[in-house]
C-alpha positions in Angstrom: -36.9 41.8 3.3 -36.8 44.8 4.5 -35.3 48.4 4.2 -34.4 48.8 0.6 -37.1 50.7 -1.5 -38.3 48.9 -4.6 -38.1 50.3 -7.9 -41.1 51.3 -9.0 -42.9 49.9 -12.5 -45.1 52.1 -14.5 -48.2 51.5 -12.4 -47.0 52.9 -9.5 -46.5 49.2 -7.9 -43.3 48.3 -6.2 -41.5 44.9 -7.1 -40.9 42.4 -4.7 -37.2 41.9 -3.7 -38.1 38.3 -1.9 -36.2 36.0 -4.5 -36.5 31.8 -3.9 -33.3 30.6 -4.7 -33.8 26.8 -5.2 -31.2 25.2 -3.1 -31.9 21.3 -4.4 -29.0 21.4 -7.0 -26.6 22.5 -4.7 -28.0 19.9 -1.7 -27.1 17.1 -4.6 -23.9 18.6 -5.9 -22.5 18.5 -2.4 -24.0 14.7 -1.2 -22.2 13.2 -4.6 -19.1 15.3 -3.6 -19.5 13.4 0.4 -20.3 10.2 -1.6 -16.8 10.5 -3.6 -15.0 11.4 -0.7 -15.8 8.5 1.3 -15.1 5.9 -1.1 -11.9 7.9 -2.2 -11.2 7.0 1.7 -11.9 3.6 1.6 -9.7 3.1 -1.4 -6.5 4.8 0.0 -7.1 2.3 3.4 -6.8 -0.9 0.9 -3.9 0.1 -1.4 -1.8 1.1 1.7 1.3 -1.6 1.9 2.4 -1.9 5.3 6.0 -1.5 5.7 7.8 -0.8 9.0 10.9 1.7 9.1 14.6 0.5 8.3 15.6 0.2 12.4 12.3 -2.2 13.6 13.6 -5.7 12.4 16.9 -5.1 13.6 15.2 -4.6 17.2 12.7 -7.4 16.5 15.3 -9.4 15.6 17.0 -9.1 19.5 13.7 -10.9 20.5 14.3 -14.9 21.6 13.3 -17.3 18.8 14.1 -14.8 15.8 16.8 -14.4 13.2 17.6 -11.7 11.0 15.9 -12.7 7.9 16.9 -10.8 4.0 15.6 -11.2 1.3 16.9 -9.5 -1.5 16.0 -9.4 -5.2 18.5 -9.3 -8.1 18.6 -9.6 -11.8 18.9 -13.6 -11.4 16.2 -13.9 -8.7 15.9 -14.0 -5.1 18.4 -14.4 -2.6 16.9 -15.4 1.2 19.7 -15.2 4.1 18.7 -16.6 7.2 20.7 -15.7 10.0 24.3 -16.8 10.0 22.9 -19.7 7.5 24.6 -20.0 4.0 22.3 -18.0 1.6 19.6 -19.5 -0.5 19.3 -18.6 -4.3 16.0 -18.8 -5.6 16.4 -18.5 -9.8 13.7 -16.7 -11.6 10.9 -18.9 -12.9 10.6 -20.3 -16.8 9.6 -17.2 -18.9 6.5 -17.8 -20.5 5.9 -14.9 -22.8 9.8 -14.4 -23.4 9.8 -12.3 -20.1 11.4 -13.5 -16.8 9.4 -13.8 -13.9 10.3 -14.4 -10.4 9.1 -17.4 -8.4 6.9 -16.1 -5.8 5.4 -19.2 -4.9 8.8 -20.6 -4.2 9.8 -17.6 -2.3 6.6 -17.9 -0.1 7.3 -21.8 0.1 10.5 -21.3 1.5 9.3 -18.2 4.2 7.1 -20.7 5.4 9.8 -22.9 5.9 11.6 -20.2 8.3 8.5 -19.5 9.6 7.8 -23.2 10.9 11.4 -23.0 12.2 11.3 -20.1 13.9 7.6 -19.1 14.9 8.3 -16.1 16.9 9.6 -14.6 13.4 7.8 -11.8 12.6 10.2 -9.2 10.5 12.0 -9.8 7.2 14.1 -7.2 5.6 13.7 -6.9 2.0 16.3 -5.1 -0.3 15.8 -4.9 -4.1 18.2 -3.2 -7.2 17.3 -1.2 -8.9 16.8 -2.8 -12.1 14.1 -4.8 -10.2 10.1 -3.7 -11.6 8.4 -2.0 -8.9 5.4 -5.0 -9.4 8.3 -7.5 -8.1 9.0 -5.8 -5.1 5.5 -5.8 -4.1 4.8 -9.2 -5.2 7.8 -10.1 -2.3 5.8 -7.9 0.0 2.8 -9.8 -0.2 4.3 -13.0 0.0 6.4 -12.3 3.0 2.8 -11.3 4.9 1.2 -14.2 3.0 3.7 -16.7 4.8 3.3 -14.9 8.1 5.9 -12.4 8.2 4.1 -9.0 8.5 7.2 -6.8 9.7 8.1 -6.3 6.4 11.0 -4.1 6.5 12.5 -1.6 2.8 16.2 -1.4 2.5 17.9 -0.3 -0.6 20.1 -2.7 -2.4 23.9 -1.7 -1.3 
């Protein structure tokens, strides 16, 4: 490479200053660093819960063919209010280990009730206190999209 004079060893012969650097290790240490980017990616797109801001299902809710629909979740289970409608108290399920769950599958069963009601219905409000697990919260969440409300809609309890 050029310019620079060599050193000179004892037999009057000048080193080479042409190095190979061997750039393979580097080549790999950035394609597994791509490689763990990319499914890092893919990851974060099927964790995401979808949840619309606090002021969509009150709009939605303007639209013909809807009510506002709650659901909240309380120590003793879930309470559904549909519209002006008297509220519906769904108790927590049978504890099977000595804990007390809540009844999803009743919660989705009556969701798709309001949903065969009103079809248009796409937003439901959900509200939760906050001795409520963080797992039953989204549990709600995926059976409000599960029964074909996907405007799901965070409040705090209050």
């Amino acid at each position: 490479m050029g310019a620079a004079a060599a050193p000179e060893t004892g037999r009057g012969r000048r080193r080479s200053l042409d190095a190979v650097i061997n750039v393979v290790p580097a080549i790999d240490l950035l394609s597994c660093c791509i490689a763990f980017l990319l499914f890092t990616a893919v990851w974060t797109q099927l964790s995401r819960l979808e949840v619309q801001p606090l002021g969509a299902p009150a709009e939605a809710a303007e639209t013909k063919g809807t009510v506002p629909l709650t659901v909240a979740l309380t120590a003793q289970g879930y309470r559904l209010a549909v519209g002006e409608e008297r509220p519906l108290d769904i108790p927590l399920a049978s504890p099977k280990a000595g804990e007390a769950r809540y009844d999803v599958k009743a919660l989705q069963a009556r969701l798709g009730e309001v949903k065969a009601r009103y079809p248009a219905q796409s937003a439901v409000t959900l509200s939760a206190e906050d001795a409520v697990a963080y797992r039953d919260l989204v549990e709600a969440i995926d059976a409000c999209v599960g029964a074909g409300l996907p405007g799901v809609a965070v409040a705090s309890a209050g």
